[in-house]
N, C-alpha and C positions, 0 to 999 in steps of 0.2 A: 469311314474313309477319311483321310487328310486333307484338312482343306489343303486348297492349292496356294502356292506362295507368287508371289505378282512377276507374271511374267510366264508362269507355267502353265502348258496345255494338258487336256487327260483327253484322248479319242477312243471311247472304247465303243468296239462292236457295233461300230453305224454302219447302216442302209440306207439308201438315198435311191430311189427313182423315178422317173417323168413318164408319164403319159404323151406320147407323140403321135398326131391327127397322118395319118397314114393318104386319106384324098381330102387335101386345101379345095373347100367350096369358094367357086370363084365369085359369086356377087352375092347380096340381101336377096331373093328374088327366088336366085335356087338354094339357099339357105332355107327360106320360109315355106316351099313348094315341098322338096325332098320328103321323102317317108321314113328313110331309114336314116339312124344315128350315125353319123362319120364313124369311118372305121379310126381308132388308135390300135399303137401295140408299146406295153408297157419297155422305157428303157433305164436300164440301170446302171445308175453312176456309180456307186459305189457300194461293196460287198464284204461288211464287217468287217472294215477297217478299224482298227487296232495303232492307237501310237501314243506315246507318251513324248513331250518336248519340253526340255528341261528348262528351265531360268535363264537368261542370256544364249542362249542357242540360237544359232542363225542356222535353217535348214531350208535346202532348196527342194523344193517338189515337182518334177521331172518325169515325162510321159509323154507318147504320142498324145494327139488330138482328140477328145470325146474319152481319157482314161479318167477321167476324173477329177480330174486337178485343182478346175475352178471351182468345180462344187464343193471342192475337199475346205477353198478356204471362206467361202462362202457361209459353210455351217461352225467353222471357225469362229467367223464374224459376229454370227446369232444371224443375220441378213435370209438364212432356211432353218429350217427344223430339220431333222433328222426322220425318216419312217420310221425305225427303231434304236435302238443304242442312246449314248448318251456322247455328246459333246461339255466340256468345262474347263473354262479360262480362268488364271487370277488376273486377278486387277483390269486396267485397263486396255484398249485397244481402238486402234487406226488401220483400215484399211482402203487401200485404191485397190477395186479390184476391176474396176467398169472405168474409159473415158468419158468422163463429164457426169460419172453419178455424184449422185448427190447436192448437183449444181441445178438451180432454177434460171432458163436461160433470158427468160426478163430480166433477173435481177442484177446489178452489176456486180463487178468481178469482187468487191470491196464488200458490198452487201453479203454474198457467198461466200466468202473467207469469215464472216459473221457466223453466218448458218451454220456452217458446215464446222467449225471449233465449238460452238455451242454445245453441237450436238456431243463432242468428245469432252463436254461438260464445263470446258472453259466458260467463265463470267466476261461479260463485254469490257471489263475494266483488261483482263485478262488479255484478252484478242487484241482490244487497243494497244496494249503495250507491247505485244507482239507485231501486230502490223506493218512496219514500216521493214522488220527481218521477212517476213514473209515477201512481201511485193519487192522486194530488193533481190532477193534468193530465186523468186519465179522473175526476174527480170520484166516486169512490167507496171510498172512507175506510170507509162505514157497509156495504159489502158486500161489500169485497174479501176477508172469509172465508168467504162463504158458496161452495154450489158454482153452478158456468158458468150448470146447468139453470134455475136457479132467475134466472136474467140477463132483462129483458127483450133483446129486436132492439139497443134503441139503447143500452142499457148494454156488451153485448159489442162493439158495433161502435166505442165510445169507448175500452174497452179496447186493442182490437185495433190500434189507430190510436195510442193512445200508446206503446204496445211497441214496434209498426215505426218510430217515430218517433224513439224516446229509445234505439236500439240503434247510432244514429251507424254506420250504413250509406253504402257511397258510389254505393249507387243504392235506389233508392224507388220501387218499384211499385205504384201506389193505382189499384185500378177501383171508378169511380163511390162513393168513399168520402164523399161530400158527401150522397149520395141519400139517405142517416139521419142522425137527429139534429136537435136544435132547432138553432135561428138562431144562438143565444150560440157553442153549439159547433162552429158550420160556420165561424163565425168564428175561432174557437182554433186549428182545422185551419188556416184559411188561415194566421192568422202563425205556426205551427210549421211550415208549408212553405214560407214566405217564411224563414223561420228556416233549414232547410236548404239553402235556392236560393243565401243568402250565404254561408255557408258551405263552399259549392265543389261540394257533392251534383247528381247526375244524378240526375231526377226523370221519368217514366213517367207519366201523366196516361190515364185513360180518362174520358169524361164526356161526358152527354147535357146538361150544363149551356152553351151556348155562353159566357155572360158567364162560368163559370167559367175554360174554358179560355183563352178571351183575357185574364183576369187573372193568371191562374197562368204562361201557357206564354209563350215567347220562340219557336216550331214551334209548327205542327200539321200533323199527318199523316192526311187521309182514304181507309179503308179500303171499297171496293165490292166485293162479290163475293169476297175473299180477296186482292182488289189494290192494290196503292198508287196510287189513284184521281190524288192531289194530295199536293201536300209544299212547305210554306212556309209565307208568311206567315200567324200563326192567323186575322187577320181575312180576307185573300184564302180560306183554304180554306174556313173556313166559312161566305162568301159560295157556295162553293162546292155545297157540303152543301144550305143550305138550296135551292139552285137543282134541285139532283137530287132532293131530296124534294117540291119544285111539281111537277116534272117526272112522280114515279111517283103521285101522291096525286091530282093533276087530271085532268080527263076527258082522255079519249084521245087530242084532239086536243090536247094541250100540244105546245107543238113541242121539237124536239131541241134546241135551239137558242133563245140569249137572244131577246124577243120582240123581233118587227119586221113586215115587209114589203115586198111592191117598190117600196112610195109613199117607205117610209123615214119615215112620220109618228111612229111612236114613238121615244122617248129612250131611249138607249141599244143603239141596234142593234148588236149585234157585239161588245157592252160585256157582262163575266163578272157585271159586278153589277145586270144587268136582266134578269128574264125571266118568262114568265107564259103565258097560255091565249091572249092576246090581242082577247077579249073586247071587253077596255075597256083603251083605251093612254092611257099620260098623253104628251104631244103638246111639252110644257112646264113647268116648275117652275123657280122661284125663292122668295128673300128678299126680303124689303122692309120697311123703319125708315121715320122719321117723314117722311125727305125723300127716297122711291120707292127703286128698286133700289140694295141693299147688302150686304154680305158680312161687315162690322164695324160692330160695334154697342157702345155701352157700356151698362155692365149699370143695369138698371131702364128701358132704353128700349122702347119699344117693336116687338115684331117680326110679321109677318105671313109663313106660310110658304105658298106660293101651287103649285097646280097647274092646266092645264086639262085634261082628259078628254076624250077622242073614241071613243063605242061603234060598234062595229062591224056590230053589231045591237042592237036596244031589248034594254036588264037591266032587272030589276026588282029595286030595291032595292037595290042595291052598298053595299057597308063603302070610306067612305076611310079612311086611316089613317096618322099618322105618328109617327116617333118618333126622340127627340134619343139621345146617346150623346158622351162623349167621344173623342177618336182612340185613346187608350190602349182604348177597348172598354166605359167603364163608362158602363150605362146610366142615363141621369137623368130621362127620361120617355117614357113611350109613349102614346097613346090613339088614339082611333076614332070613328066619327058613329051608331054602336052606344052606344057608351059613356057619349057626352055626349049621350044619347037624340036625338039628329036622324035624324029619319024621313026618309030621299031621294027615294024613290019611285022612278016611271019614269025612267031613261035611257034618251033615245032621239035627242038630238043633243049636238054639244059644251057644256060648262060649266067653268064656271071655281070650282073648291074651294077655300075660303080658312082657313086655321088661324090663327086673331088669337090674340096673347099681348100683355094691355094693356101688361105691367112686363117685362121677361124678368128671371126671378128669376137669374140666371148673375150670375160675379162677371168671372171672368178666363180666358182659356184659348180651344184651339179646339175646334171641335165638330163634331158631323156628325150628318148629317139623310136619315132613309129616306121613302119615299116609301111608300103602295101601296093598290092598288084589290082589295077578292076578293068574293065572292059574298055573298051576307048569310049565310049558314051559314057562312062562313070555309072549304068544304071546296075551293075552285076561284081561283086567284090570278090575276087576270085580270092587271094587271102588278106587277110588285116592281121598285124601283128602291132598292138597298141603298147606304146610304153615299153619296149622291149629293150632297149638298150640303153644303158647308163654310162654317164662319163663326166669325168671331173675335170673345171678347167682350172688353173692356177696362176693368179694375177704376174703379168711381165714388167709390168711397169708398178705407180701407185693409183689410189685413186679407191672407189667401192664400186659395186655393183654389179649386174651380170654383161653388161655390154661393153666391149673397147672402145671406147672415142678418142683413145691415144692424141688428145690435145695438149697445147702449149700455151702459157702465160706470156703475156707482156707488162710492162707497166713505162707508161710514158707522163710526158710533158702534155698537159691540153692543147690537140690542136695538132697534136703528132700526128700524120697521115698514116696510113698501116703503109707495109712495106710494099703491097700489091697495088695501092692506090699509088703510089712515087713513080712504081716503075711504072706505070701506064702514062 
């Protein structure tokens, strides 16, 4: 076999499972008294998993709760063994994949940033001359002498993230490292991990964030059961994901399979990015600009996003709902007939749902447009139509980007008052 080159992963054919204590003895007392051995029942993370992750790959790894995920970067790590298969990394590696591991919380926060680069092999000459980017980047100048204990959650977890980060590792393992912390700093995370992505770093992603992983990753990998469910595109997979969770979350009769019929009246039959209770099928959807059906539009025109509906039986009260997105994955708006308080009422034959936008505030770029009808409680997805619709918008003015802020320049004297400040 080829060794591996620094940065690449080999997972082949690992097993991983726990023993889990079925009745929790509640004190010393009926521990030492008891005759019989606690019952366990064996559970398994993970079910010869199979994957290969290339040099500079950033891939997000994506899964209900208890699929495997953490243990998948866990054995990554070395931090587990494997029960059979082989896990093999090159070169080096960084991971947060625990709040506050690796942190001793007597120690103070300066101490710990000692420890814990050490350990990713750095020399103390090393860490010194790092230090001052470190506590700068984790924003805590004012407490990095005090000790761990004394840390809030999101001050250790800022910690923890610039360490892994500033230890110039050629691999980065981050579980769900977004899920703490304000905005400002979710932010700093990302361009220190776009910071790594160019830099040649192979990047490990776990997150319950969808628009995270589609910003971050170039992969995603969905984890079912202990299995590699899906593996590719992030937005294919996680079209994928959210179909398996309509699938297990709606009533029983959600079908295995994208919705449809033998009439064939629903859109998308057979198609990975439609599926639903079938309840209520959207039948139809499009675009439309000032002069009827369009696909391009220039920005500030007018758009109207059009569906017609056909219930299957009378609903009472359905949620339409749509929502825009660039191709690259970033969301630009979402809403609902919840939202914008419209009360529906009964369905109980075809209608046609219209979503008017008098100006579209877009500048340039294409876009993409979901669809979907669910229950007014949101708990039952009668159809989802993901990504279904595409459209280009063409800049009116100058300027880049995908959003209009159609503003205006001045240049004055200092001291000039704006004009809205005069007239007041």
């Amino acid at each position: 076999m080829e060794p591996l080159r620094p940065g690449e992963i080999r997972v082949s054919n690992v097993h991983r499972s726990y023993r889990v204590l079925q009745d929790q003895t509640p004190t010393l007392k009926a521990t030492l008294v008891r005759r019989e051995r606690p019952r366990a029942r064996e559970h398994v993370a993970l079910r010869g998993v199979d994957l290969t992750i290339s040099a500079g790959e950033a891939v997000g790894i994506i899964g209900a709760n208890g699929s495997g995920k953490s243990t998948l970067l866990k054995l990554i790590a070395g931090i587990i063994p494997p029960d059979s298969g082989s896990v093999a990394v090159g070169g080096s590696i960084a991971a947060m994949l625990e709040l506050g591991a690796g942190f001793h919380p007597d120690f103070s926060g300066r101490e710990n940033v000692h420890m814990n680069a050490s350990i990713h092999g750095l020399s103390r000459a090393e860490v010194d001359e790092r230090m001052d980017e470190i506590v700068a980047f984790a924003e805590l100048a004012d407490f990095i002498d005090a000790p761990i204990r004394t840390y809030s959650s999101g001050m250790q977890m800022r910690l923890a993230f610039a360490v892994s980060s500033h230890v110039n590792p050629d691999v980065l393992l981050l579980d769900e490292v977004l899920a703490v912390g304000d905005e400002a700093f979710q932010r700093k995370c990302l361009a220190r991990i776009f910071s790594f992505r160019r830099a040649g770093g192979t990047l490990v992603f776990v997150s319950h964030d969808p628009a995270a992983v589609e910003r971050v990753c170039d992969r995603a990998i969905l984890l079912d059961g202990g299995l590699v469910a899906e593996d590719g595109d992030p937005a294919k997979v996680l079209t994928g994901y959210h179909r398996r969770l309509t699938q297990a979350e709606g009533d029983e009769s959600a079908p295995a399979t994208p919705v449809g019929g033998d009439d064939g009246a629903a859109l998308g039959r057979g198609d990975d990015r439609s599926w639903g209770s079938g309840d209520v099928i959207i039948t139809s959807a499009g675009l439309r600009g000032p002069h009827g059906p369009a696909d391009r539009f220039l920005g500030g025109e007018p758009m109207t996003i059009e569906m017609t509906v056909l219930p299957r039986q009378p609903v009472e009260t359905p949620l339409f709902g749509i929502g825009i997105e660039t191709v690259e994955g970033m969301q630009c708006y979402g809403t609902n007939t919840r939202l914008d308080s419209l009360e529906v009422g009964l369905i109980d034959r075809p209608r046609v749902v219209r979503f008017m936008i008098p100006s579209l505030p877009l500048h340039e770029g294409s876009f993409l447009v979901r669809l979907a009808v669910v229950s007014h409680d949101e708990s039952v997805v009668f159809h989802w139509l993901d990504r279904w619709l595409e459209f280009t918008v063409f800049a009116r003015g100058t300027g880049v980007g995908p959003i209009d802020l159609s503003g205006s320049w001045s240049v004055a004297a200092e001291n000039t008052p704006l004009a809205a400040d005069s007239a007041s």
